[in-house]
C-alpha positions as a LaTeX table, in Angstrom:
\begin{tabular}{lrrr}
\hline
Residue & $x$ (\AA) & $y$ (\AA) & $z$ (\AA) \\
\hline
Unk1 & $-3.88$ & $-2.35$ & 3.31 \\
Unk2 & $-3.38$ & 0.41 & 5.62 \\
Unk3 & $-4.44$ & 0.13 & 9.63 \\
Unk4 & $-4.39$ & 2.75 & 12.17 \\
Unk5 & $-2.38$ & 1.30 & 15.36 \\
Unk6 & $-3.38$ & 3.21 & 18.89 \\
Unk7 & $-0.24$ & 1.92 & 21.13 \\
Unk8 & 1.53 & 3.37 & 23.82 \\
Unk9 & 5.25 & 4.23 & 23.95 \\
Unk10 & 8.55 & 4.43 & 26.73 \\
Unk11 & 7.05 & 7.32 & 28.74 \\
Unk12 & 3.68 & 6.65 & 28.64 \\
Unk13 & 2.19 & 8.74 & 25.58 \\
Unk14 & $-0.61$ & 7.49 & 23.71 \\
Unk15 & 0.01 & 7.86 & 20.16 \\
Unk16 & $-1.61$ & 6.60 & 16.55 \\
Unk17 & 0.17 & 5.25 & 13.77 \\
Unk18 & $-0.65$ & 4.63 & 10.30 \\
Unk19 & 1.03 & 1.36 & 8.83 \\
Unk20 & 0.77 & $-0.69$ & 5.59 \\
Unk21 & 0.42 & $-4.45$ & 6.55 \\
Unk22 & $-1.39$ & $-7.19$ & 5.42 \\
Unk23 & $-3.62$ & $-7.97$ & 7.45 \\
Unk24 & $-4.67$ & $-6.39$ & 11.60 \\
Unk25 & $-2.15$ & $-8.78$ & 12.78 \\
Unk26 & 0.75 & $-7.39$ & 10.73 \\
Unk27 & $-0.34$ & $-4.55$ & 11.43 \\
Unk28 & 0.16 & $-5.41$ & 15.23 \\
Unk29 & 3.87 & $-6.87$ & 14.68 \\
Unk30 & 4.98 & $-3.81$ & 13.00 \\
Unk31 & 3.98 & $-1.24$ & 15.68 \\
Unk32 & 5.56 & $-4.02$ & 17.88 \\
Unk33 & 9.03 & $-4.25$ & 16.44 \\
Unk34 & 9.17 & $-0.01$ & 16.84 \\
Unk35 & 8.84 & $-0.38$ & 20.54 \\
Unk36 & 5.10 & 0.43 & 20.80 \\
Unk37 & 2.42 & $-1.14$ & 23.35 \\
Unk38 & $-0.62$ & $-1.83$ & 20.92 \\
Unk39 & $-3.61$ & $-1.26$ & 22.49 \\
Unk40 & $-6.09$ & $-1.31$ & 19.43 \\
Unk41 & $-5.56$ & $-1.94$ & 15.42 \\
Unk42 & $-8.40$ & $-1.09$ & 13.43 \\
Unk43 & $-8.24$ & $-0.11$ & 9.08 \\
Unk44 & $-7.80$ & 2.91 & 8.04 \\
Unk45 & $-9.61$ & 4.61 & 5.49 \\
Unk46 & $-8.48$ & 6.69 & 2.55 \\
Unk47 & $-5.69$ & 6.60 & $-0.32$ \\
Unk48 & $-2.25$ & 7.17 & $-1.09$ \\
Unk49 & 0.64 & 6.65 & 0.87 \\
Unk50 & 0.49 & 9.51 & 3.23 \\
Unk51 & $-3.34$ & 8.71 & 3.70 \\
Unk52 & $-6.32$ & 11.49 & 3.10 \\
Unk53 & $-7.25$ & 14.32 & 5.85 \\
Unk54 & $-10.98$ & 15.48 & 5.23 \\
Unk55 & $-10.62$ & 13.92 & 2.04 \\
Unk56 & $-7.77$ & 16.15 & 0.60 \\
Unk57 & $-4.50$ & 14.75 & 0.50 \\
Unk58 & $-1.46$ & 16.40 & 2.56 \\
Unk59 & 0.92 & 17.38 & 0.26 \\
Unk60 & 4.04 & 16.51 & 2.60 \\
Unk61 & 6.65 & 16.63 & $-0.06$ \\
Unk62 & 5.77 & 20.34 & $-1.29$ \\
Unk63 & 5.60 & 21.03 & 2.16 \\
Unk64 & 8.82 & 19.90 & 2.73 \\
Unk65 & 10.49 & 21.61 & 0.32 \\
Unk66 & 9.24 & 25.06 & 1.53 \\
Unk67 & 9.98 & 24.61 & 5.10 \\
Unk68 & 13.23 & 23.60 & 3.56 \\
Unk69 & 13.62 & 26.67 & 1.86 \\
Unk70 & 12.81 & 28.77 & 4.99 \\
Unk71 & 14.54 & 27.34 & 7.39 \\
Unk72 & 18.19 & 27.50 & 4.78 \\
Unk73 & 17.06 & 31.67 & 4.24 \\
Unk74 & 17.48 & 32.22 & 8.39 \\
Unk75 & 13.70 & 31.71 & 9.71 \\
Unk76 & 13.22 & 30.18 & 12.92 \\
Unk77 & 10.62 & 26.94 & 12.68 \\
Unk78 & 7.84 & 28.30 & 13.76 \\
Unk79 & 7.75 & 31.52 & 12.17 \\
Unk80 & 8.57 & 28.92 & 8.75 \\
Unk81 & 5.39 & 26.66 & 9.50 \\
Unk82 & 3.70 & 30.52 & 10.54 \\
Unk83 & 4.16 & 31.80 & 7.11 \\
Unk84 & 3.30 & 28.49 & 5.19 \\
Unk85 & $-0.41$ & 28.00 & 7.44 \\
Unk86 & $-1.13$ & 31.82 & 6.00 \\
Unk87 & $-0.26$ & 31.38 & 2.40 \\
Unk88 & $-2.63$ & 27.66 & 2.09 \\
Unk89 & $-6.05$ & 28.17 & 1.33 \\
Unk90 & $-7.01$ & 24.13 & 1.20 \\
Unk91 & $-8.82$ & 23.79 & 4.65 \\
Unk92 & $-7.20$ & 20.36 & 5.34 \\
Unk93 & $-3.87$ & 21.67 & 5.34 \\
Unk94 & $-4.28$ & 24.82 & 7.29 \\
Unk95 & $-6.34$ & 22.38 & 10.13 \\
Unk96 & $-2.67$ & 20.55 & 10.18 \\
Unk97 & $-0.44$ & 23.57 & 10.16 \\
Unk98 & $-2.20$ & 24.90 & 12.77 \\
Unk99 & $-2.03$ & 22.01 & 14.64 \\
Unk100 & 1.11 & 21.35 & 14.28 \\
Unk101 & 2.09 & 25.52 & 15.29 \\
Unk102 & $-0.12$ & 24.80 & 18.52 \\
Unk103 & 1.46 & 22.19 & 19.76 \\
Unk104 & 4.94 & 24.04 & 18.66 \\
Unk105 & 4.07 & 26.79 & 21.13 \\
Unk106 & 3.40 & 24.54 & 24.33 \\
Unk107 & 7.06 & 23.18 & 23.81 \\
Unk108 & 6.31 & 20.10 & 21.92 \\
Unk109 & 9.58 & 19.09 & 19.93 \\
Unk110 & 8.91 & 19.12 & 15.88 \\
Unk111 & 8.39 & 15.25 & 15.90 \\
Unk112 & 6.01 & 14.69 & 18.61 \\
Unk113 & 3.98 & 17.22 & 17.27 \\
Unk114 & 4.42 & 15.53 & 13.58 \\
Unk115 & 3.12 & 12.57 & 15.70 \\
Unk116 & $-0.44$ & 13.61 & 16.01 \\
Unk117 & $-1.05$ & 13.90 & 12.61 \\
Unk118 & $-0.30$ & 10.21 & 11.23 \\
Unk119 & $-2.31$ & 10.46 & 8.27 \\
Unk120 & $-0.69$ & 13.59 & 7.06 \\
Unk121 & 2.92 & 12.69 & 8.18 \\
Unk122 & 3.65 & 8.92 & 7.71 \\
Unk123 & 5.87 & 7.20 & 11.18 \\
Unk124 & 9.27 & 7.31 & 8.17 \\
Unk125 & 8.95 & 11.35 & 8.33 \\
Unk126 & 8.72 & 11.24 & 12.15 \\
Unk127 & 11.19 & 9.35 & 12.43 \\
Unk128 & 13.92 & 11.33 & 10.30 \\
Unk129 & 12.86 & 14.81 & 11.89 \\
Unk130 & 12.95 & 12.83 & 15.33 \\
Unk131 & 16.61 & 11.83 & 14.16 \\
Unk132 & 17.96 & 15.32 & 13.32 \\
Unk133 & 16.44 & 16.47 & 16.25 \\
Unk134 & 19.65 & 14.50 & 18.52 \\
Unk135 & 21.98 & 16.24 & 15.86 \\
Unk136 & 20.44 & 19.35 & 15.29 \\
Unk137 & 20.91 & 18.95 & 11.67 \\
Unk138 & 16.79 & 19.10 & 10.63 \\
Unk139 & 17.59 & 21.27 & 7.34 \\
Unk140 & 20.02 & 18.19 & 6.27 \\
Unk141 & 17.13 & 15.62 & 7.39 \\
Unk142 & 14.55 & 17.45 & 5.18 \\
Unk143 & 17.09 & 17.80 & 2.26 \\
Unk144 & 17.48 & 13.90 & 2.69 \\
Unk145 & 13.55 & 13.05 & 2.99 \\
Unk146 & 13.18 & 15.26 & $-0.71$ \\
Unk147 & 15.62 & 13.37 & $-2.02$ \\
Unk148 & 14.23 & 10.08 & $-1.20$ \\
Unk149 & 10.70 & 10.96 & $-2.34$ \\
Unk150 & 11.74 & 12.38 & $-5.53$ \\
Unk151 & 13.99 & 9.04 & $-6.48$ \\
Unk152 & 11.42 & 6.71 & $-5.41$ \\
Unk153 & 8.72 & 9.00 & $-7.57$ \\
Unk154 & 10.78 & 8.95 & $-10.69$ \\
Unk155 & 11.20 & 5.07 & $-10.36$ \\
Unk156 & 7.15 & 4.58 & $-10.21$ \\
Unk157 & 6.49 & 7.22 & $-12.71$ \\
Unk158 & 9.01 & 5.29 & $-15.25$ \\
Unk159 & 7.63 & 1.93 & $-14.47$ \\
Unk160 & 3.78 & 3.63 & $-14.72$ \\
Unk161 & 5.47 & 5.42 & $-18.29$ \\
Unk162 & 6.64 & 1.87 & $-19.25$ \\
Unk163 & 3.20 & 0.09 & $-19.04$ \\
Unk164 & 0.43 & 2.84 & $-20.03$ \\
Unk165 & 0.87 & 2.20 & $-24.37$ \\
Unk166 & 1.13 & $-2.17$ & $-23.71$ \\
Unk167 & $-1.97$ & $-1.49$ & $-21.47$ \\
Unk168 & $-3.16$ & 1.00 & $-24.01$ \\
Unk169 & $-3.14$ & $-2.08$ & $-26.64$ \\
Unk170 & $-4.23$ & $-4.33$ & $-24.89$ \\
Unk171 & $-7.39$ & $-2.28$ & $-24.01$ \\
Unk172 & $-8.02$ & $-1.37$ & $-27.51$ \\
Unk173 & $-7.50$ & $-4.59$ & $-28.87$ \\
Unk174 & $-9.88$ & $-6.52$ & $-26.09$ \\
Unk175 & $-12.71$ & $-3.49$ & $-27.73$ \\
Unk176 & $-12.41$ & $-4.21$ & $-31.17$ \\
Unk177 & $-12.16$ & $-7.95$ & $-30.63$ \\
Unk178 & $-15.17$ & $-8.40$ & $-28.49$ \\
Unk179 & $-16.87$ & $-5.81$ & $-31.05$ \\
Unk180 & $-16.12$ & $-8.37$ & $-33.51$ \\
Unk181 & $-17.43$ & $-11.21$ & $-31.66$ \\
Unk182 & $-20.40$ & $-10.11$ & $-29.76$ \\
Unk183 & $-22.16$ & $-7.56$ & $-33.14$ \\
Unk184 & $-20.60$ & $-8.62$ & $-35.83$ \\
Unk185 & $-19.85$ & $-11.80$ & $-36.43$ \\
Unk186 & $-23.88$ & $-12.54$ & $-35.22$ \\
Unk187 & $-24.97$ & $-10.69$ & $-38.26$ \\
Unk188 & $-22.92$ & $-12.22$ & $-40.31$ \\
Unk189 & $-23.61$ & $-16.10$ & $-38.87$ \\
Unk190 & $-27.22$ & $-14.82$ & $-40.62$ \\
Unk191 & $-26.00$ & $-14.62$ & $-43.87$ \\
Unk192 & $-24.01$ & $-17.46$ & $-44.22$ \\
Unk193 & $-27.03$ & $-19.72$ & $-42.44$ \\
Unk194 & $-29.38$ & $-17.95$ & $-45.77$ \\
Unk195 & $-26.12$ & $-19.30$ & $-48.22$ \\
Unk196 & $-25.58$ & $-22.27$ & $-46.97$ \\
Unk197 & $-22.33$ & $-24.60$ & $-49.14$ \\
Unk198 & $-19.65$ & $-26.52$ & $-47.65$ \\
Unk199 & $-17.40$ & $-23.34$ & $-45.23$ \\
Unk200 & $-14.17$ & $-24.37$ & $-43.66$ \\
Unk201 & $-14.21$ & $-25.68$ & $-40.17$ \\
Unk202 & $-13.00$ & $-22.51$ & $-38.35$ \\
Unk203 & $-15.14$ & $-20.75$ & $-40.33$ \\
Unk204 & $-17.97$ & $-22.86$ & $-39.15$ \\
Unk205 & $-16.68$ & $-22.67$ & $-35.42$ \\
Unk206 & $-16.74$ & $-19.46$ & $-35.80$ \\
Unk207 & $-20.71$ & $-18.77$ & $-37.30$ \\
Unk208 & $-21.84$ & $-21.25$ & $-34.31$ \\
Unk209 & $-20.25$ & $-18.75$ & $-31.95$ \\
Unk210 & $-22.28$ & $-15.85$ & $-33.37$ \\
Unk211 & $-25.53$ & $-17.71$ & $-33.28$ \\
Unk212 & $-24.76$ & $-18.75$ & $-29.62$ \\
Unk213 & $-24.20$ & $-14.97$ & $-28.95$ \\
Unk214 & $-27.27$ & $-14.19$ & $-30.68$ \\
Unk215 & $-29.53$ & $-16.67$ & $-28.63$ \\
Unk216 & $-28.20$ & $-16.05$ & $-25.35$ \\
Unk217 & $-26.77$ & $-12.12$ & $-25.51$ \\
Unk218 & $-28.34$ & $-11.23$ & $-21.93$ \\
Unk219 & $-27.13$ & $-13.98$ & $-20.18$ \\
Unk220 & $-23.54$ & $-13.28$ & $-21.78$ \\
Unk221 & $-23.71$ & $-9.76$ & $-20.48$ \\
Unk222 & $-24.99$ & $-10.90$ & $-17.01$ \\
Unk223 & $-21.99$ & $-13.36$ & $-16.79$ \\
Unk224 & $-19.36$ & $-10.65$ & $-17.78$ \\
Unk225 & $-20.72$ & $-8.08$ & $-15.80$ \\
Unk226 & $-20.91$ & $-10.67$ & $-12.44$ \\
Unk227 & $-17.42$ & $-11.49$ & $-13.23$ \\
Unk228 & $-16.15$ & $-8.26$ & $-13.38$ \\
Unk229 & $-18.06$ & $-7.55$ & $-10.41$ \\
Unk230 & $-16.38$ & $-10.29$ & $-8.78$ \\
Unk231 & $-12.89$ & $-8.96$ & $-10.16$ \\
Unk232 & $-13.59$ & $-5.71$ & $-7.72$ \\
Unk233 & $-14.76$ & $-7.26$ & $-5.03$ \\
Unk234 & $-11.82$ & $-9.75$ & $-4.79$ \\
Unk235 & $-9.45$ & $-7.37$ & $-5.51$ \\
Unk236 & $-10.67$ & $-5.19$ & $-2.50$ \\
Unk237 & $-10.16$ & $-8.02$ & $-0.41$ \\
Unk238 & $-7.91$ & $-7.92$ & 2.36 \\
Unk239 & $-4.53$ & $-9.55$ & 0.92 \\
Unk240 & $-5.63$ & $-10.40$ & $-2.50$ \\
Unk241 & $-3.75$ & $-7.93$ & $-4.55$ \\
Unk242 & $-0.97$ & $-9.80$ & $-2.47$ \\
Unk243 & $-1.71$ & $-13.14$ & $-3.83$ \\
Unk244 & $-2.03$ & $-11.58$ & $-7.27$ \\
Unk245 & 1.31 & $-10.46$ & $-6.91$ \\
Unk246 & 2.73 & $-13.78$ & $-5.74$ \\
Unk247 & 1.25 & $-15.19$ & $-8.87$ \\
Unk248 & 3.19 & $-12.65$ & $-10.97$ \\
Unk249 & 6.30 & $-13.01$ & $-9.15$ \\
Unk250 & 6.27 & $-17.07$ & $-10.26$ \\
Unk251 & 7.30 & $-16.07$ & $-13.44$ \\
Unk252 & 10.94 & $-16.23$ & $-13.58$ \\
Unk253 & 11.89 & $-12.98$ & $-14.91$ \\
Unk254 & 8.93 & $-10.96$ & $-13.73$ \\
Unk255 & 9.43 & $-12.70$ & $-10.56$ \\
Unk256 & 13.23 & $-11.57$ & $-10.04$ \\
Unk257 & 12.85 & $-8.33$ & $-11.62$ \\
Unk258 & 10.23 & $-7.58$ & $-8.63$ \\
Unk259 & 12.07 & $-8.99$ & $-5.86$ \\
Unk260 & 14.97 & $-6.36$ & $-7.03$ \\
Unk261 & 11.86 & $-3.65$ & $-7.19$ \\
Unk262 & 11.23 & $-4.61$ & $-3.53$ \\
Unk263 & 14.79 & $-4.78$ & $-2.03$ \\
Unk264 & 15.65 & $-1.11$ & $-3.64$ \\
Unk265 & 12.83 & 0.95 & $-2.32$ \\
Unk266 & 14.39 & $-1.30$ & 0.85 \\
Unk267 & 17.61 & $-0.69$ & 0.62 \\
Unk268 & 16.82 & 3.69 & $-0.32$ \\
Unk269 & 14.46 & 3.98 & 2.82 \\
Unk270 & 16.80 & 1.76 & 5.05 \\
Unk271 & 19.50 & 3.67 & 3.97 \\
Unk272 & 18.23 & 7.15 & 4.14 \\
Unk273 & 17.29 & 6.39 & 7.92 \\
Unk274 & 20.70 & 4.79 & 9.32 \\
Unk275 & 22.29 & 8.50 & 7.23 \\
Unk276 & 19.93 & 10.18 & 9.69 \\
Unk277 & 21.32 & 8.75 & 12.89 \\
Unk278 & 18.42 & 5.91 & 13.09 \\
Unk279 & 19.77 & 2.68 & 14.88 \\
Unk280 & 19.80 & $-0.24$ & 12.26 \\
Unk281 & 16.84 & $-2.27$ & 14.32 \\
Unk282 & 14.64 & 0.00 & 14.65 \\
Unk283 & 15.11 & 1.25 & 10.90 \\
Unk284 & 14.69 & $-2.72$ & 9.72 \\
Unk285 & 11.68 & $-2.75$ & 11.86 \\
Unk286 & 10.19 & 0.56 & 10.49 \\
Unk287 & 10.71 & $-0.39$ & 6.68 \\
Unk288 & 9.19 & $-3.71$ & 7.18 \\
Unk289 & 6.10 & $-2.75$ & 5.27 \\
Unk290 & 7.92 & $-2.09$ & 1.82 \\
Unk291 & 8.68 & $-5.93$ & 1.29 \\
Unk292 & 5.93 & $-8.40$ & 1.08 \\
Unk293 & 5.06 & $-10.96$ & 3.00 \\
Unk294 & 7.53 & $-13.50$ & 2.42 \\
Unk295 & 10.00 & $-11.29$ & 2.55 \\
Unk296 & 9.18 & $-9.91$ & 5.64 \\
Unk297 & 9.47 & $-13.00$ & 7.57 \\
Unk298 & 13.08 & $-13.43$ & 6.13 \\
Unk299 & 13.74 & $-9.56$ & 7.53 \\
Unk300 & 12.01 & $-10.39$ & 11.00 \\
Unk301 & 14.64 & $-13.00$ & 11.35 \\
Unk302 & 17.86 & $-11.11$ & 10.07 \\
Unk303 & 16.86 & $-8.36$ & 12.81 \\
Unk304 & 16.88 & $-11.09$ & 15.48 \\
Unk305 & 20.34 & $-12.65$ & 13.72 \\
Unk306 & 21.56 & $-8.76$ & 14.16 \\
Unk307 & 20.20 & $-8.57$ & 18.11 \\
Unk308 & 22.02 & $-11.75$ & 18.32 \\
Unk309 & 25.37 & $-9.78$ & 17.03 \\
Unk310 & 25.79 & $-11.09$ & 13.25 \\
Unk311 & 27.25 & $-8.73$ & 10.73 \\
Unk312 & 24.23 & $-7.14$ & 8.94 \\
Unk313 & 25.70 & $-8.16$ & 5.61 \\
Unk314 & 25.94 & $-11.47$ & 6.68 \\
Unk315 & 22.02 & $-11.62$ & 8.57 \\
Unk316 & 20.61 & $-9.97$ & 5.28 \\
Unk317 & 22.37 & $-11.99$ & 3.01 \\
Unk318 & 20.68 & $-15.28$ & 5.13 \\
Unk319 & 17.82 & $-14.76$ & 4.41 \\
Unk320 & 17.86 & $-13.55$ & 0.68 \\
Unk321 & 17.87 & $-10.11$ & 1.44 \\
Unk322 & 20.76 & $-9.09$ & $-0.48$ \\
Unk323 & 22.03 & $-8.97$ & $-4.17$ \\
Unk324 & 25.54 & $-9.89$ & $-4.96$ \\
Unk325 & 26.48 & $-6.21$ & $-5.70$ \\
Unk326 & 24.23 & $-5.30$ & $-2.51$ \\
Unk327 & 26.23 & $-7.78$ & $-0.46$ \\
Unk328 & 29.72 & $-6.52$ & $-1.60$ \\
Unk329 & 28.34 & $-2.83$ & $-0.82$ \\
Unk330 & 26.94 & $-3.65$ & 2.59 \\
Unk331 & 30.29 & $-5.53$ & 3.74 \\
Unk332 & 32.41 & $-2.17$ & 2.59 \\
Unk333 & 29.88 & $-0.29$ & 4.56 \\
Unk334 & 30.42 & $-2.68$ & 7.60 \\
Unk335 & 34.67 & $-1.86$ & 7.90 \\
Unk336 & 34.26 & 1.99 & 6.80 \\
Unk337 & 31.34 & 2.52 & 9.41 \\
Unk338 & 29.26 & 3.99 & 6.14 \\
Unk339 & 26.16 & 1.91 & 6.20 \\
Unk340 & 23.79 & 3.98 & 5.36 \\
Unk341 & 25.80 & 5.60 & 2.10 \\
Unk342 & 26.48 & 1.92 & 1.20 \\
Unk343 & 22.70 & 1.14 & 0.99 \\
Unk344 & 21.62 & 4.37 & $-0.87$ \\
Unk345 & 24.66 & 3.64 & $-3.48$ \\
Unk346 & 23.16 & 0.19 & $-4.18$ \\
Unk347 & 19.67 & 1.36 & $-3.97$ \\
Unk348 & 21.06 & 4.01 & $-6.66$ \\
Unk349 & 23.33 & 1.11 & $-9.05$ \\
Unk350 & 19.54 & $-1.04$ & $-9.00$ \\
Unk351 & 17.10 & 1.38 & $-10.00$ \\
Unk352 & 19.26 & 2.26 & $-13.24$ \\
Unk353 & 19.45 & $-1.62$ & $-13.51$ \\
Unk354 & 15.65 & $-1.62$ & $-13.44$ \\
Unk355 & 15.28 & 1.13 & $-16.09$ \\
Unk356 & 17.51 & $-0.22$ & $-18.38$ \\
Unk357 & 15.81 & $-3.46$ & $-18.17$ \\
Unk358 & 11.78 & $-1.94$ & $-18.30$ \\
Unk359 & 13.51 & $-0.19$ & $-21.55$ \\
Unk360 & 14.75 & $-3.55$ & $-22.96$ \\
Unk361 & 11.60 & $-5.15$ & $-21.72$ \\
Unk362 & 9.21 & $-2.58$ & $-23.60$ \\
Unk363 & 10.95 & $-1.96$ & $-27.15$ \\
Unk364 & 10.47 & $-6.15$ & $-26.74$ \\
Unk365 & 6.93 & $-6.49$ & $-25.75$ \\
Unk366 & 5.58 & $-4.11$ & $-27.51$ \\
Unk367 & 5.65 & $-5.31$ & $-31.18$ \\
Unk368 & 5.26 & $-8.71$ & $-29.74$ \\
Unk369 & 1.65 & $-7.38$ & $-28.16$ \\
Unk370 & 0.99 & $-5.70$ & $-31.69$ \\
Unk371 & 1.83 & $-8.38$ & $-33.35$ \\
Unk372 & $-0.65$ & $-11.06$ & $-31.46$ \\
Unk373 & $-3.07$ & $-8.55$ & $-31.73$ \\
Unk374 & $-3.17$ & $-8.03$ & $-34.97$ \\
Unk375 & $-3.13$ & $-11.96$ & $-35.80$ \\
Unk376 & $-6.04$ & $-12.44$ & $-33.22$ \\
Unk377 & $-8.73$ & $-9.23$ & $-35.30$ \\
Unk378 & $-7.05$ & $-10.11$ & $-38.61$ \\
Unk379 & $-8.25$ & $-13.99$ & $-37.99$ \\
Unk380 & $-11.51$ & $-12.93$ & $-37.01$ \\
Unk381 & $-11.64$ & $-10.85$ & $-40.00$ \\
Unk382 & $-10.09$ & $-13.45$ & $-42.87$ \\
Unk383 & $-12.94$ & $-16.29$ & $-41.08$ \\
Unk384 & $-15.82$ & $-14.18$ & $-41.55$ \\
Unk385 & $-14.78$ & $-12.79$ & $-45.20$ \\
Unk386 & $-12.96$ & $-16.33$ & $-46.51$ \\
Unk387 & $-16.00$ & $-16.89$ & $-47.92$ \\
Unk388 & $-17.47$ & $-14.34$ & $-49.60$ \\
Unk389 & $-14.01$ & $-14.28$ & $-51.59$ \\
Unk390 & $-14.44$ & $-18.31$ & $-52.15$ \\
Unk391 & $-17.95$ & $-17.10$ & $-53.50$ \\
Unk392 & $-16.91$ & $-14.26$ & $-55.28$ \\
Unk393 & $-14.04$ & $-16.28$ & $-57.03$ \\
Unk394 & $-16.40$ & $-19.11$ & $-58.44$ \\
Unk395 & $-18.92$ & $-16.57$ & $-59.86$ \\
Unk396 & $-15.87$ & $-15.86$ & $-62.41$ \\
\hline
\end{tabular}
């Protein structure tokens, strides 16, 4: 779920964040463990991980990669953001490029004017632009942020790949099956009632199935249609997708294979701040979000192991944090001061991990889907016709 957080900051400024947490309280701990004063927490509406403006979504990554290309060909930042508000013609956008040029010209730094605009520019992009800002190296920060996007896109676009032709069956086989069930075996209980003779049991099974369909169609339809009603509603529920989750993460391999989803897109963003010149507290507190919420218990208490002065391998590690090729990566990243490069390199060596094994996992599954599919409408099929061919056979 995503809550808008109105806190206060060192200094004094009011400012609002956007956050992903489970529930208001969550919400509250996050914009806690970045050093804000909450004063209210309330949901936010819209989509998408950058969130909605008007409706339209801000798109932050295009927009990054022309103020990228500006600023490399010589042009100063605000003649870059000038040229980009004149060349949009989608409202929403040019009401946040102007903003963000007006508060440019009264000598607000690039970040705090990023700041005001939470649900176009999510508190991760602050944060690296506020970064460069201290180095003076915001072309390099942008060139990191596009890089990031774009890996943790083509991860999600192979996994969504990966499941579209299983879900593909598995939609067109639930059609045809309760086709079968719910129109034609029915008619066909009729005939068989007007025969009569001695059918086999599943056969039989089968026959009192269509007449029970027959009798009570409308209540049938009123029950599936309340229960898929009840589907949306509890899946719009605050923290149920997260309990769904859990359940899928019981499997064993499932399970694993998730927990390794989680700890990459942790390890990538983690890693990409720390590059950036973010301490490694406030970067663990800002990435909380990404891991869910057993997870993030285990990372509140590594951060206070790290206040404490344990290695970060070693806090991480604690608490089931790490890998073994994550915790061999983050100790060489402890004695050669490289960190951040450590955690992108083993956010890198695990997604290939994970496409190798969705790869593996789908040239697996799906036969094994076709296969139980076909059994499941060829079974209905044989039942209903068994038979006619019995009949057919003793007329010879």
């Amino acid at each position: 779920m995503r809550y808008r957080v109105k806190a206060v900051k060192s200094g004094g400024a009011v400012v609002s964040l956007v956050l992903d947490a489970r529930d208001d309280r969550d919400a509250n701990q996050q914009a806690q463990a970045q050093g804000y004063v909450v004063l209210a927490v309330r949901r936010a509406g819209g989509l998408g991980t950058f969130g909605t403006l008007g409706g339209a979504r801000f798109p932050l990554v295009l927009f990054t990669q022309e103020l990228l290309a500006l600023l490399r060909s010589g042009i100063s930042l605000v003649e870059a953001i000038e040229t980009l508000n004149e060349k949009e013609s989608r409202v929403a956008t040019v009401q946040v490029l102007s903003g963000l040029l007006a508060r440019l010209r009264e000598g607000q730094s690039l970040s705090s004017a990023l700041q005001t605009f939470p649900d176009a520019f999510p508190g991760l992009y602050v944060a690296t632009v506020r970064a460069s800002e201290r180095t003076g190296s915001l072309p390099e920060a942008l060139a990191r942020y596009i890089a990031y996007q774009t890996q943790l896109d083509a991860v999600k676009k192979h996994l969504v790949s990966a499941s579209i032709y299983p879900a593909i069956l598995v939609g067109v086989g639930g059609v045809v099956t309760l086709f079968l069930l719910g129109y034609v075996v029915p008619r066909f209980s009729h005939i068989y009632a007007d025969i009569g003779g001695d059918l086999p049991w599943l056969t039989r099974m089968l026959m009192a199935w269509g007449g029970f369909v027959e009798a009570r169609g409308g209540m049938i339809l009123a029950a599936i249609a309340a229960a898929i009603a009840g589907a949306v509603l509890w899946l719009r529920q605050p923290g149920a997708r997260q309990r769904l989750a859990r359940l899928f993460m019981r499997f064993p391999a499932i399970g694993e294979r998730a927990r390794v989803y989680q700890l990459t897109r942790f390890y990538r963003t983690v890693g990409m701040l720390l590059t950036g010149g973010t301490p490694i507290v406030q970067a663990l507190g800002m990435v909380s979000g990404l891991l869910d919420q057993a997870l993030r218990g285990n990372l509140d208490v590594a951060v206070r192991h790290i206040r404490e002065g344990r290695p970060i391998s070693a806090a991480l590690d604690g608490q089931g944090l790490t890998t073994p090729v994550a915790l061999r990566m983050l100790r060489v990243g402890e004695r050669t001061g490289m960190m951040g490069d450590m955690m992108e390199r083993t956010a890198a060596f695990h997604e290939e991990e994970l496409s190798r094994w969705v790869e593996r996992f789908t040239r697996t599954f799906e036969p094994l889907l076709m296969v139980v599919i076909g059994v499941v409408i060829g079974g209905i099929v044989l039942l209903m016709y068994f038979p006619i061919f019995e009949l057919a056979g003793s007329i010879h």
